[in-house]
VMD Tcl script that builds the backbone (N, CA, C; Angstrom):
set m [mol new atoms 480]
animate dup $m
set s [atomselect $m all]
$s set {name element resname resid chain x y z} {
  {N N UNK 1 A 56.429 -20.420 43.827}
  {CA C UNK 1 A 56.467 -19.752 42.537}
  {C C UNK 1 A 55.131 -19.965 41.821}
  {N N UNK 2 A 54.522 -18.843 41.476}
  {CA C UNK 2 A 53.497 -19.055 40.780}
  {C C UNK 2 A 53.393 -19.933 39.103}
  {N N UNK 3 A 52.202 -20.703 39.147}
  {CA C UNK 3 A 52.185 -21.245 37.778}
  {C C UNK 3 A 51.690 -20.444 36.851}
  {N N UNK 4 A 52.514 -20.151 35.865}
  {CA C UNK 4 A 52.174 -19.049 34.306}
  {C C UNK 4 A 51.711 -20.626 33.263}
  {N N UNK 5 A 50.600 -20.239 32.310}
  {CA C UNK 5 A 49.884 -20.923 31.873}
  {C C UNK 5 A 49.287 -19.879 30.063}
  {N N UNK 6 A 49.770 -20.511 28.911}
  {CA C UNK 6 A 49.300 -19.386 27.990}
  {C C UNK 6 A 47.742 -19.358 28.365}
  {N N UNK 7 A 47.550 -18.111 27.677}
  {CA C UNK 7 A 46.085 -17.361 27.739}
  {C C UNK 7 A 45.165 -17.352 25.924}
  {N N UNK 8 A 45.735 -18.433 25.341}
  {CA C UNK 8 A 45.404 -17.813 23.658}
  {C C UNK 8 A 43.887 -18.329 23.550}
  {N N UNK 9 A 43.135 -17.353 22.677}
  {CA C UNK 9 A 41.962 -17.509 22.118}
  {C C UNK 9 A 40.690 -17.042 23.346}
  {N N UNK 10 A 39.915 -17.336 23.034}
  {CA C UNK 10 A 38.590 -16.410 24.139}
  {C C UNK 10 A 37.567 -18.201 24.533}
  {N N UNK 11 A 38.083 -19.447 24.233}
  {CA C UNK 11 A 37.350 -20.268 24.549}
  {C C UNK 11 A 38.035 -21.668 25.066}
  {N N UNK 12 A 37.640 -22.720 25.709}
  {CA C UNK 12 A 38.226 -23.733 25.751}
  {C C UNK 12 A 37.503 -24.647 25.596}
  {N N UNK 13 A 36.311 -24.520 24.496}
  {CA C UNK 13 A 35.700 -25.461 24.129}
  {C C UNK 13 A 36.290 -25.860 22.141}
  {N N UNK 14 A 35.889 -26.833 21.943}
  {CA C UNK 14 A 36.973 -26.965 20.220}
  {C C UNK 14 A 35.785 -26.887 19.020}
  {N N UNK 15 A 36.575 -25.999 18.061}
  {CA C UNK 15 A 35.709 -25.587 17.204}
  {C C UNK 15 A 34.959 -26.837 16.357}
  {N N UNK 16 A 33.770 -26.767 15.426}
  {CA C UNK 16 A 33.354 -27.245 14.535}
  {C C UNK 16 A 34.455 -27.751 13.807}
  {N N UNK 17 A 35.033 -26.327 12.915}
  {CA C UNK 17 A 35.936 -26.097 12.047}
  {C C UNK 17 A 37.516 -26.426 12.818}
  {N N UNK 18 A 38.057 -27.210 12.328}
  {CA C UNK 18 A 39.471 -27.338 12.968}
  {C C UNK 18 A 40.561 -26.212 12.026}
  {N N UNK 19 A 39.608 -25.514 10.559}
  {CA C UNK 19 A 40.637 -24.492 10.328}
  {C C UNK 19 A 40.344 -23.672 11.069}
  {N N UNK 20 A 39.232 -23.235 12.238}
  {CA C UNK 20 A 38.799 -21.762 12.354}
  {C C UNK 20 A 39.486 -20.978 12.568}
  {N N UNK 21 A 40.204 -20.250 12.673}
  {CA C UNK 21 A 41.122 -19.126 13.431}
  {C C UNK 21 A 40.703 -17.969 13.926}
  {N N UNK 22 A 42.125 -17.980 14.773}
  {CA C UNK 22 A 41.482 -16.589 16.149}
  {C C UNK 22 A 41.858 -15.067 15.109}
  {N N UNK 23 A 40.964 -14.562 14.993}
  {CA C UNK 23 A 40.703 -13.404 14.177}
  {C C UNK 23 A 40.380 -12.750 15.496}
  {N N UNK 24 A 40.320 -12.543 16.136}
  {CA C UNK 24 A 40.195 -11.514 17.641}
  {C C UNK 24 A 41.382 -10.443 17.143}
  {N N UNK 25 A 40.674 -8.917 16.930}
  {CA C UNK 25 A 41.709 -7.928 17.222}
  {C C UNK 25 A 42.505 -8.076 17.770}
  {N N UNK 26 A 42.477 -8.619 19.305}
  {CA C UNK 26 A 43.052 -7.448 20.294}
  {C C UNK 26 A 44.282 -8.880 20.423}
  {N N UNK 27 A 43.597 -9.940 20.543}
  {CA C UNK 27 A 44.572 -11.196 20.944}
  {C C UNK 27 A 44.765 -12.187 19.592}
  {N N UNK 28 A 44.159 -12.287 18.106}
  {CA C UNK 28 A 44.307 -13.356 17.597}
  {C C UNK 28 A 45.299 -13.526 16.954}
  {N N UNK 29 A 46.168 -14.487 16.587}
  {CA C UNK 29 A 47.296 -14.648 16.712}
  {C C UNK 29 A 47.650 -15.159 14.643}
  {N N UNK 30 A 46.226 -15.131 14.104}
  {CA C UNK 30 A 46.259 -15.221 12.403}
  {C C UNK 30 A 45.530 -14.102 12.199}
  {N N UNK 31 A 45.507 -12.884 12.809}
  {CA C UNK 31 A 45.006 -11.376 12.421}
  {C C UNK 31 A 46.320 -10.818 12.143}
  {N N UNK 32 A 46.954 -10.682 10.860}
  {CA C UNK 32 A 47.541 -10.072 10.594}
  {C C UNK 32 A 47.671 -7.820 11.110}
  {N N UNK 33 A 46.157 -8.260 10.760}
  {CA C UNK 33 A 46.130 -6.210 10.833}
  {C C UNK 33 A 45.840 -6.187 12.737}
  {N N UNK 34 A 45.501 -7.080 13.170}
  {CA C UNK 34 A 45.139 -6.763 14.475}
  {C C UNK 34 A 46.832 -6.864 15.681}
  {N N UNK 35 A 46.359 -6.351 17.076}
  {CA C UNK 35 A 47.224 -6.628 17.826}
  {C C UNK 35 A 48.442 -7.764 18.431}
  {N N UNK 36 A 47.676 -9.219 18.268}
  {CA C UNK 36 A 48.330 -9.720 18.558}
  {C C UNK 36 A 48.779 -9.750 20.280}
  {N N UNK 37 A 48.290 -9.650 20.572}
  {CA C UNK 37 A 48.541 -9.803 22.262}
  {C C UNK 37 A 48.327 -11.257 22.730}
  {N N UNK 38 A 49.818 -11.365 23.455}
  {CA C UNK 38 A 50.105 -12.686 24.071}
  {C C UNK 38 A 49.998 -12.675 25.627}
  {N N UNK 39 A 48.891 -13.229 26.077}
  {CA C UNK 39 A 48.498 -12.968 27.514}
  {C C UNK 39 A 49.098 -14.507 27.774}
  {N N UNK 40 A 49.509 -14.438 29.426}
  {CA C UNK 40 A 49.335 -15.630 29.750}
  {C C UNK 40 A 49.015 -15.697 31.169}
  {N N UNK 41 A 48.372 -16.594 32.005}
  {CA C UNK 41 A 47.723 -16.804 33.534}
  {C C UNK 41 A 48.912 -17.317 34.897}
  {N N UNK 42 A 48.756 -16.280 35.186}
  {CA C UNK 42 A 49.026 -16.314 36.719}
  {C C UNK 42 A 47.846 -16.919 37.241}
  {N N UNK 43 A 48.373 -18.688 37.738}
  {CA C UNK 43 A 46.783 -19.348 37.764}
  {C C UNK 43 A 47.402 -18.997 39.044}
  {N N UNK 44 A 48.021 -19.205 40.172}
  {CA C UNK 44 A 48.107 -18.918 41.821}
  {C C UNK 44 A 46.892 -17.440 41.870}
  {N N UNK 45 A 47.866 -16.571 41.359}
  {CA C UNK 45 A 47.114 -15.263 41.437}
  {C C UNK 45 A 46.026 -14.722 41.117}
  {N N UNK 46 A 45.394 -16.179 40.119}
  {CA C UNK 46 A 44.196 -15.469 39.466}
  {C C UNK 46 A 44.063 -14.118 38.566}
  {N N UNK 47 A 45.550 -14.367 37.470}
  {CA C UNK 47 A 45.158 -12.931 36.636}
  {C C UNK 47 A 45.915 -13.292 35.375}
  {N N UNK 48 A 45.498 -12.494 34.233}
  {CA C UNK 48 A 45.965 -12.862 32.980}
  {C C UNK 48 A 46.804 -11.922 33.202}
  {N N UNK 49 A 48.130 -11.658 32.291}
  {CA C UNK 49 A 49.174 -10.728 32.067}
  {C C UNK 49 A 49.151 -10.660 30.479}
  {N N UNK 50 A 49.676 -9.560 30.386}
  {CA C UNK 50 A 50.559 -9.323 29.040}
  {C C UNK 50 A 51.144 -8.139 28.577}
  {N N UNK 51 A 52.546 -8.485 28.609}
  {CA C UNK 51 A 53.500 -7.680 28.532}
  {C C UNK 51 A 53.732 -7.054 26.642}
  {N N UNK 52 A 53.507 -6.170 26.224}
  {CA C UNK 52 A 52.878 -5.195 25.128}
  {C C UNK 52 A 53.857 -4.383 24.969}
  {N N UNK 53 A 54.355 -4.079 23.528}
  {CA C UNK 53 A 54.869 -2.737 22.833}
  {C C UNK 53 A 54.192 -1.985 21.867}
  {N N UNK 54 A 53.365 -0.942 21.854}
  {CA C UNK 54 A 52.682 -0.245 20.808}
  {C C UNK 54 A 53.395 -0.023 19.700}
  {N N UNK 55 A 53.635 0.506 18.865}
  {CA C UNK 55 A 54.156 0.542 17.693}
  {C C UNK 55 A 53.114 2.224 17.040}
  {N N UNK 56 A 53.808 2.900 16.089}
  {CA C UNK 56 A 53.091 3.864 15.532}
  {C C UNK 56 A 51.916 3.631 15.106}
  {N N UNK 57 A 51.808 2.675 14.690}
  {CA C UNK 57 A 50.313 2.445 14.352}
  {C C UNK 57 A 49.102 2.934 14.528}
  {N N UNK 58 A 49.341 2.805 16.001}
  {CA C UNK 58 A 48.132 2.745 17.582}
  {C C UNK 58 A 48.266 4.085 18.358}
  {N N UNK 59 A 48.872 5.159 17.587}
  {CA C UNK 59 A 49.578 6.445 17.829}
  {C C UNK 59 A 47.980 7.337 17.682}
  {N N UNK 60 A 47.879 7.955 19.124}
  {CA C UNK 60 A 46.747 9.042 19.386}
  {C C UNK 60 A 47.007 10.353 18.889}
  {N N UNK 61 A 47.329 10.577 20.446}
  {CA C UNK 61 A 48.553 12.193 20.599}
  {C C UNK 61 A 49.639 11.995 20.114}
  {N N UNK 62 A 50.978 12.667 20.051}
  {CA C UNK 62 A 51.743 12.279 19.330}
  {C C UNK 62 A 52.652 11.557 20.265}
  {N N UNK 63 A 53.354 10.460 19.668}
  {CA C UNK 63 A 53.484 9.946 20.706}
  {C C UNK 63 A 53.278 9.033 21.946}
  {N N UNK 64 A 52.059 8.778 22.000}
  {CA C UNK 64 A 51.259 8.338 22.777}
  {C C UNK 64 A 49.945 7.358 22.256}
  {N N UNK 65 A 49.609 6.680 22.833}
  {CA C UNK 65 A 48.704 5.692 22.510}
  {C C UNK 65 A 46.752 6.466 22.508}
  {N N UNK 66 A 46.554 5.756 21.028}
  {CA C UNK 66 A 44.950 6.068 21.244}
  {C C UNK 66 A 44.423 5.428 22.449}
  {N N UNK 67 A 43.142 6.617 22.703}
  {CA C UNK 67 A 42.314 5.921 23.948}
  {C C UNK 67 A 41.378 4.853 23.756}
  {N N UNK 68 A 40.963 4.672 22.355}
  {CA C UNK 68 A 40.582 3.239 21.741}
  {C C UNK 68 A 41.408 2.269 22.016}
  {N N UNK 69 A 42.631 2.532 21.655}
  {CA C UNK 69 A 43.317 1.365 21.976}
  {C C UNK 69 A 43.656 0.705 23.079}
  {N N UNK 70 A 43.702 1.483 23.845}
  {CA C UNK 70 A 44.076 1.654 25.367}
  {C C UNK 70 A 42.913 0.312 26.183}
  {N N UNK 71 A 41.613 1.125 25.665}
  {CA C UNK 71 A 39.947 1.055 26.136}
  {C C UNK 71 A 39.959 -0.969 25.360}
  {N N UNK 72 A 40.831 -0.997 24.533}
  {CA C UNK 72 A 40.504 -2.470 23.992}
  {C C UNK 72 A 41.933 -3.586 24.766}
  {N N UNK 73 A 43.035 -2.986 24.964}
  {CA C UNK 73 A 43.770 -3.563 25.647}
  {C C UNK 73 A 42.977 -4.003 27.453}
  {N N UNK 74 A 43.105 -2.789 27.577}
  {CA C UNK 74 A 42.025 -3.213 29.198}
  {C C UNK 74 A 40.921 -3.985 28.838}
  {N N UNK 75 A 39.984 -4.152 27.617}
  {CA C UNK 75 A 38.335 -4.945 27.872}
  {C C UNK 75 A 39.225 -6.337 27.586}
  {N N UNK 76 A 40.599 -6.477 26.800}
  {CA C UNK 76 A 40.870 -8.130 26.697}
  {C C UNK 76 A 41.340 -8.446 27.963}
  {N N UNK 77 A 42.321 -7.894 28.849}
  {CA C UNK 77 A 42.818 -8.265 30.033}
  {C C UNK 77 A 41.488 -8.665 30.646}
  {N N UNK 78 A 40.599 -7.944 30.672}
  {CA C UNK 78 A 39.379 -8.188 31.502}
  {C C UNK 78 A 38.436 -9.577 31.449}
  {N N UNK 79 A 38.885 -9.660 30.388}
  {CA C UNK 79 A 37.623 -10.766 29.162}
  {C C UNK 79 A 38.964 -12.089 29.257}
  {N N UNK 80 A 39.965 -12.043 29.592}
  {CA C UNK 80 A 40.364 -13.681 29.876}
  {C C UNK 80 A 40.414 -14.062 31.196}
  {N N UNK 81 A 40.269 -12.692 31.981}
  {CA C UNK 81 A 40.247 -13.716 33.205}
  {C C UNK 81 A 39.144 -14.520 33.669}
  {N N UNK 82 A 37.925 -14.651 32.966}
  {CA C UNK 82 A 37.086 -15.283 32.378}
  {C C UNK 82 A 37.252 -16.958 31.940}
  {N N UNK 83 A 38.162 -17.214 31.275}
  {CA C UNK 83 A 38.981 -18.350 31.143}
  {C C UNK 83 A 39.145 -19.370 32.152}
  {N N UNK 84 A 39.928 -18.119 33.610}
  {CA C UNK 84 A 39.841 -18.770 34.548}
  {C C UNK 84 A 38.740 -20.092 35.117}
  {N N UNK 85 A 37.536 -19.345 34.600}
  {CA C UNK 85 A 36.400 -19.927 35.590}
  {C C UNK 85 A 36.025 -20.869 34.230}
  {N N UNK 86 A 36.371 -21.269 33.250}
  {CA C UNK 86 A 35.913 -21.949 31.800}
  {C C UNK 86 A 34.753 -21.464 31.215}
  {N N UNK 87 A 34.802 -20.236 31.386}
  {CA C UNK 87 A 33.182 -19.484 30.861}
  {C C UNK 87 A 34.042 -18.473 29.607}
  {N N UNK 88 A 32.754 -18.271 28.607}
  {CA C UNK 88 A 32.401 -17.088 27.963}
  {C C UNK 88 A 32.387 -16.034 28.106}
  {N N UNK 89 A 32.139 -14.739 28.487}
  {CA C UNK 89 A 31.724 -13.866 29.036}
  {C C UNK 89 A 31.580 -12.468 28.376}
  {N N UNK 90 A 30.544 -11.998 27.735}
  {CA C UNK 90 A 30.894 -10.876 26.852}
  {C C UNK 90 A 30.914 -9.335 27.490}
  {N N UNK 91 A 31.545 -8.534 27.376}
  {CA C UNK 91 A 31.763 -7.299 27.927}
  {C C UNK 91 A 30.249 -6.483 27.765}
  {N N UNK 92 A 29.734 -6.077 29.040}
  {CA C UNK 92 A 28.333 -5.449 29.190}
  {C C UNK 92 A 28.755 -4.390 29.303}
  {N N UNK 93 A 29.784 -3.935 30.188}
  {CA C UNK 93 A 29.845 -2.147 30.304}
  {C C UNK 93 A 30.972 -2.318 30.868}
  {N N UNK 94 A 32.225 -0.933 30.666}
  {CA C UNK 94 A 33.402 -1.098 31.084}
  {C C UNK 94 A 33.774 0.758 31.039}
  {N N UNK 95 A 34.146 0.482 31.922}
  {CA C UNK 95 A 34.730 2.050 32.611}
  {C C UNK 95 A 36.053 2.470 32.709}
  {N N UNK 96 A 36.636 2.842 32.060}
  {CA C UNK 96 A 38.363 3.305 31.857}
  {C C UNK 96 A 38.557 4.733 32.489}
  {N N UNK 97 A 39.648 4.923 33.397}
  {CA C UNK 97 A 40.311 5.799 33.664}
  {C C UNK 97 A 41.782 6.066 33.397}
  {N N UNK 98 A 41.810 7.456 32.749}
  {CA C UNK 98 A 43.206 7.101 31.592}
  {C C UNK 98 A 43.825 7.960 32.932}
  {N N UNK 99 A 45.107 7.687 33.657}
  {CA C UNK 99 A 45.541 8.493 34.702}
  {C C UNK 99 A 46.854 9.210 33.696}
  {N N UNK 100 A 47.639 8.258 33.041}
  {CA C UNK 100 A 48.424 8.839 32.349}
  {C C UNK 100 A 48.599 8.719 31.107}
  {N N UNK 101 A 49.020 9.739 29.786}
  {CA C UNK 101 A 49.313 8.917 28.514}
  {C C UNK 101 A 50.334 7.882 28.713}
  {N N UNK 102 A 49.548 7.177 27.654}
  {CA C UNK 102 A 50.334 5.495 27.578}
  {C C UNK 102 A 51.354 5.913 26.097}
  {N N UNK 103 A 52.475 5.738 26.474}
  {CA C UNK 103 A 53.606 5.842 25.624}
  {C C UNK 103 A 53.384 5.049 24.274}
  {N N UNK 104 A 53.951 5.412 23.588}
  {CA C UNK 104 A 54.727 3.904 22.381}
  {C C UNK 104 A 56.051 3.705 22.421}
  {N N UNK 105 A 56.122 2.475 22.090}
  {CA C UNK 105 A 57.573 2.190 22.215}
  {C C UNK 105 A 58.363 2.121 22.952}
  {N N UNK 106 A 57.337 1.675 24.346}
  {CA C UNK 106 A 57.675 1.262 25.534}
  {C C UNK 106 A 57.265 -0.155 25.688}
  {N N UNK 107 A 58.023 -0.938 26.502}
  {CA C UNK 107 A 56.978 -2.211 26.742}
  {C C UNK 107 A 56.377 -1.650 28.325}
  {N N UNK 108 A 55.306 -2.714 27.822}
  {CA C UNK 108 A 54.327 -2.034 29.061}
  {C C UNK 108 A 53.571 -3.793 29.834}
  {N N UNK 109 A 53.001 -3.439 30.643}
  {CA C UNK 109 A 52.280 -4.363 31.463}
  {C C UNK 109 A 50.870 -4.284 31.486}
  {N N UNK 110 A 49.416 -5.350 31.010}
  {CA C UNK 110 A 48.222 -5.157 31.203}
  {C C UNK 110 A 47.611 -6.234 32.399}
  {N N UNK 111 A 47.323 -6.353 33.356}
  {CA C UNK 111 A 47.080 -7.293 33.940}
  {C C UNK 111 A 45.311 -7.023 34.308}
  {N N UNK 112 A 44.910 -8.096 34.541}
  {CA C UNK 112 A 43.371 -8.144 34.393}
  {C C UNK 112 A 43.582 -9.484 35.686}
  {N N UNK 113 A 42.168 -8.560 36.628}
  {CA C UNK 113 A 41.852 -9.702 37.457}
  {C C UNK 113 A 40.465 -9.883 38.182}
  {N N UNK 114 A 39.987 -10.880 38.297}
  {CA C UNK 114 A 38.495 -10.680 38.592}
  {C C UNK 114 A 37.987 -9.540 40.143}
  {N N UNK 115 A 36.904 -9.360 40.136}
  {CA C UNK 115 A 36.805 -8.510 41.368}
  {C C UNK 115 A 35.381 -9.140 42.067}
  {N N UNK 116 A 34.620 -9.626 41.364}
  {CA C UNK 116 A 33.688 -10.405 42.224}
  {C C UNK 116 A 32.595 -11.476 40.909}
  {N N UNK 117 A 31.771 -13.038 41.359}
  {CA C UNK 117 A 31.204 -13.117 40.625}
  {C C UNK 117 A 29.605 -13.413 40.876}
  {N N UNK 118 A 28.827 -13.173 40.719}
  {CA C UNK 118 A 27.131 -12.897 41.094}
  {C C UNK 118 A 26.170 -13.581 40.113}
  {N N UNK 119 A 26.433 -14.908 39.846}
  {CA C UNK 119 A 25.886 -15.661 38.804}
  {C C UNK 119 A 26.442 -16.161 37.755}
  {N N UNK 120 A 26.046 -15.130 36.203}
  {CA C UNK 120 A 26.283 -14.822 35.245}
  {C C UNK 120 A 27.063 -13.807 35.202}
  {N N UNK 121 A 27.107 -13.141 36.268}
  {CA C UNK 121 A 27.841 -11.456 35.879}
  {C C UNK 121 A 29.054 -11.646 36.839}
  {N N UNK 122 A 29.973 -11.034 35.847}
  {CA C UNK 122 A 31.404 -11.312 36.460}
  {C C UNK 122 A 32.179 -10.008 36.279}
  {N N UNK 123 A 32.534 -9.109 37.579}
  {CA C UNK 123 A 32.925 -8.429 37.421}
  {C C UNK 123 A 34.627 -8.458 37.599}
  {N N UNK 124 A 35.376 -7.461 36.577}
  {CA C UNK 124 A 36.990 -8.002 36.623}
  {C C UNK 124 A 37.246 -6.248 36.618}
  {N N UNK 125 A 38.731 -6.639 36.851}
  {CA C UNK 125 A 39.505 -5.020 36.863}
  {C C UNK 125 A 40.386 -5.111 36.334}
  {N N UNK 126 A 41.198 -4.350 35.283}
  {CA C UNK 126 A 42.592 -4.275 34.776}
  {C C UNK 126 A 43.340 -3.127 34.830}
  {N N UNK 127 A 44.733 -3.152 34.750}
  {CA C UNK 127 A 45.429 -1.914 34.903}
  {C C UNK 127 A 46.368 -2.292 33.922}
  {N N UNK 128 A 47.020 -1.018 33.325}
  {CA C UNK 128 A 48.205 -0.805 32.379}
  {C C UNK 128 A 49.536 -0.015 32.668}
  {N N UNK 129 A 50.008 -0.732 33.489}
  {CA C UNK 129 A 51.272 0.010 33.980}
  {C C UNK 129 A 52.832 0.331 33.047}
  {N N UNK 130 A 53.717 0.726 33.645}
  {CA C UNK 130 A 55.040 0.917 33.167}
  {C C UNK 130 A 55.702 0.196 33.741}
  {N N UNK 131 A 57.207 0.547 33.133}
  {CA C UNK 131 A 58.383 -0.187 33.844}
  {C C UNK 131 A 58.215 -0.131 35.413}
  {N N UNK 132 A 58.128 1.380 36.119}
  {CA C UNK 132 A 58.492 2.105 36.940}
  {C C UNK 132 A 57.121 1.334 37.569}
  {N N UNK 133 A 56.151 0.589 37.622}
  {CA C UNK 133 A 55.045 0.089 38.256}
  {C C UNK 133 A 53.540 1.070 38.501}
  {N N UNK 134 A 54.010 2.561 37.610}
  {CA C UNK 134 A 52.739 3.357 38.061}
  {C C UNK 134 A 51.721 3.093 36.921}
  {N N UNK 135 A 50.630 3.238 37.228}
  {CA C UNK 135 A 49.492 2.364 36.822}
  {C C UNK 135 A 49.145 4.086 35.911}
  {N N UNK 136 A 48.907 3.526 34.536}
  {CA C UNK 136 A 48.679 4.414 33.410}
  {C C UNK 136 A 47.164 5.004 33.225}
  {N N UNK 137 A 46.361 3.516 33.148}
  {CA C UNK 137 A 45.101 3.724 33.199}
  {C C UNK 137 A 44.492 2.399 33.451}
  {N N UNK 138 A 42.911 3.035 34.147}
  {CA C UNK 138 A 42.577 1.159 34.626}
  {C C UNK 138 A 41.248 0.889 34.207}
  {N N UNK 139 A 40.613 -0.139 34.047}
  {CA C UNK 139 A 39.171 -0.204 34.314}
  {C C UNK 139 A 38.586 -1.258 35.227}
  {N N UNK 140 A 37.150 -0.936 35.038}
  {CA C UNK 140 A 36.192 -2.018 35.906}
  {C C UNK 140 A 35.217 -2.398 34.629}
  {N N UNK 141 A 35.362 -3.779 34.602}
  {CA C UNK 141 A 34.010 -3.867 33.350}
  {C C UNK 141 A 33.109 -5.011 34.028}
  {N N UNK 142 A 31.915 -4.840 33.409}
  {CA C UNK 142 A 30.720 -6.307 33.738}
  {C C UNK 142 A 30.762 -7.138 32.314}
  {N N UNK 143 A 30.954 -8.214 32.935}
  {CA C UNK 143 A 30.854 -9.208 31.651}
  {C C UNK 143 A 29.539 -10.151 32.061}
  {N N UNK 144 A 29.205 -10.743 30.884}
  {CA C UNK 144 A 27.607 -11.971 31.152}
  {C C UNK 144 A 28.459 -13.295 30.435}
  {N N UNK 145 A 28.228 -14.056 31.590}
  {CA C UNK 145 A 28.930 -15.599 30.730}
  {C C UNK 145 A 27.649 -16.332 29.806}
  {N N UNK 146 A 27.597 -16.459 29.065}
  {CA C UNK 146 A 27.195 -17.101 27.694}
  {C C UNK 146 A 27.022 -18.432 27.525}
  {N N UNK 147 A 26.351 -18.705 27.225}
  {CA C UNK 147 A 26.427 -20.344 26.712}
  {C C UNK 147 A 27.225 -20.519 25.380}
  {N N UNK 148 A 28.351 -21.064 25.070}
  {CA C UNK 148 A 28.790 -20.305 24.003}
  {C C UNK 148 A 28.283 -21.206 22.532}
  {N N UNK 149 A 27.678 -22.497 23.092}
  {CA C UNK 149 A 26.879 -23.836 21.495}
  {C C UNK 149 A 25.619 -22.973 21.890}
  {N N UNK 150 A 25.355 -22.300 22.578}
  {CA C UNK 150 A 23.508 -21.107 21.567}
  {C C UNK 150 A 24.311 -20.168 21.302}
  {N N UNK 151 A 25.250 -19.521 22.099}
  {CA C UNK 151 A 25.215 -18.173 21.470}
  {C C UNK 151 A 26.037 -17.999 20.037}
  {N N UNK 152 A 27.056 -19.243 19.689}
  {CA C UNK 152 A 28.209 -19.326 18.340}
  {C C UNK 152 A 27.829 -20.577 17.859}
  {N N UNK 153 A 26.413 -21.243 17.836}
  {CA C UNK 153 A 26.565 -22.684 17.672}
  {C C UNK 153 A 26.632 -23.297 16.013}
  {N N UNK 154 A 27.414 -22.392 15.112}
  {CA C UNK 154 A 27.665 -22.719 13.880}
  {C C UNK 154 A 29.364 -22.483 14.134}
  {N N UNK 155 A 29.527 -22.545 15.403}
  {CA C UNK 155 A 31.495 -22.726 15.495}
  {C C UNK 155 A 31.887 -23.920 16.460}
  {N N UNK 156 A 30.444 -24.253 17.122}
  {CA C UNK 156 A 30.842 -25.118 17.703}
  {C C UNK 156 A 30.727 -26.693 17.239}
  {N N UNK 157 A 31.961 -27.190 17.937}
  {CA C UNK 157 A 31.890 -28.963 18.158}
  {C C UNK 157 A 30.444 -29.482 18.155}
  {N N UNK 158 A 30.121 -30.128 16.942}
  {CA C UNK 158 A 28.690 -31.139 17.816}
  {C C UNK 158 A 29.443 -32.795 18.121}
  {N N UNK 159 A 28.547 -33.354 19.509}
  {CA C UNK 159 A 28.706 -34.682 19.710}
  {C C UNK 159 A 27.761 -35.117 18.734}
  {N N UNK 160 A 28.407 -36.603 17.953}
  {CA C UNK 160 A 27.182 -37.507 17.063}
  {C C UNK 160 A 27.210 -38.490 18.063}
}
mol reanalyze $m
mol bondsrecalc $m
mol representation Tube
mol addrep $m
């Protein structure tokens, strides 16, 4: 049986600030106006999950989910499996193919999993499926892992 493991926040290093909070759209969990997405790791499998209900909100077509939204659900699936490896990694370029409209008011499935890594550059893939397992829309993105005390170093922990 695979080990499931939560997925919260984009770091596993500890803030400066012990109030800081995850204000992340897509995943932070004290963003009131944002998503709220609760991923968690398939560490056997090597992939983040998260099982999602849109709400009108996030309403494109009628009915159906914006392709913004869609395009930000896939770059977070993409951007924790990142986690995996204890890196940073910020989204360089990401390529979505919408195969089908994505419903609302369905629960749905985003899974994100790496596809190869070449240094700094880590390439991952995610898909957004249905009940029924057919894959809605997917992408491929490049991420660059970061140093994250230069690149945020007024959030980070200092040692005295």
């Amino acid at each position: 049986m695979s080990k499931h493991t939560p997925a919260h926040g984009h770091t596993n290093v500890e803030s400066k600030r012990s109030s800081l909070q995850n204000m992340c759209f897509a995943c932070g969990k004290d963003n009131a106006d944002g998503m709220q997405l609760e991923f968690y790791f398939d560490v056997d499998a090597h992939k983040a999950v998260c099982e999602f209900n849109l709400g009108t909100r996030y309403q494109g077509p009628p009915g159906h989910a914006h392709g913004g939204i869609i395009a930000t659900i896939l770059d977070e699936a993409m951007g924790k499996v990142n986690k995996l490896r204890n890196v940073l990694a910020l989204t360089k370029s990401m390529n979505v193919e919408y195969k089908r409209p994505v419903p609302l008011n369905h629960v749905l499935t985003v899974t994100g999993r790496e596809q190869q890594v070449n240094g700094r550059e880590h390439t991952n893939i995610a898909e957004i499926t249905n009940d029924k397992g057919e894959v809605l829309a997917r992408s491929i993105g490049v991420f660059i892992a970061v140093d994250i005390t230069k690149k945020f170093p007024d959030f980070m922990q200092v040692d005295s």
